[in-house]
N, C-alpha and C positions, 0 to 999 in steps of 0.2 A: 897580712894578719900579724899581732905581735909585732909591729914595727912603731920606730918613732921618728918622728921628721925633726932633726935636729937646727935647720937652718935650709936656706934658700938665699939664690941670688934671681934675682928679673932679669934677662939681658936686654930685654927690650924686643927687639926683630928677631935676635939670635935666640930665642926660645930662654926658658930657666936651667937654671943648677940649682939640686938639691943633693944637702946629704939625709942620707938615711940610717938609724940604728937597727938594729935585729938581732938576733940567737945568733945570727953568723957574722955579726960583724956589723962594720962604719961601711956604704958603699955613698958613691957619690953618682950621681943619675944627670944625665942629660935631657931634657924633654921640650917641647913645642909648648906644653902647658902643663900644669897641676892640676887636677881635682883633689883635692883632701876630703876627705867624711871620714867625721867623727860621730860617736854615739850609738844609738840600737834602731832607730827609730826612720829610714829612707823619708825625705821632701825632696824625690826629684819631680815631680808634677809640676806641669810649666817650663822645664829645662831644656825642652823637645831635643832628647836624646840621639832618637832617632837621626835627625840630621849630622850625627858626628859619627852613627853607625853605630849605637850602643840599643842592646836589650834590658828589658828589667824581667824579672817575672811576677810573680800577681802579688807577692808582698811591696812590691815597685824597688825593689834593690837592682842596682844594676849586676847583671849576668858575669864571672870573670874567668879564669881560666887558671891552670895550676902554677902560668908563671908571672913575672912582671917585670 
């Protein structure tokens, strides 16, 4: 929350690099993949979540946790 994605690299096989802005600072993130959402509004219907091991709850937002 309150974060902004300043930039990204693809590495291809090697998963992404993104950096990230926030209250605490510039971090730079390593991952397999990105999801980005923006807006108020969840369309994950059809994204069958379930298969990456993700919940939503009945507003269809996906479920997250206090870290990232």
């Amino acid at each position: 929350m309150n974060s902004r994605l300043d930039g990204g690299v693809n590495n291809k096989e090697k998963g992404v690099q993104i950096k990230v802005s926030s209250e605490k600072g510039t971090e730079t993130l390593d991952a397999d993949v990105v999801l980005l959402s923006i807006g108020r509004k969840p369309y994950t219907g059809g994204l069958q979540l379930e298969k990456a091991g993700l919940e939503t709850n009945k507003f269809g937002k996906i479920e997250i946790n206090n870290t990232w």
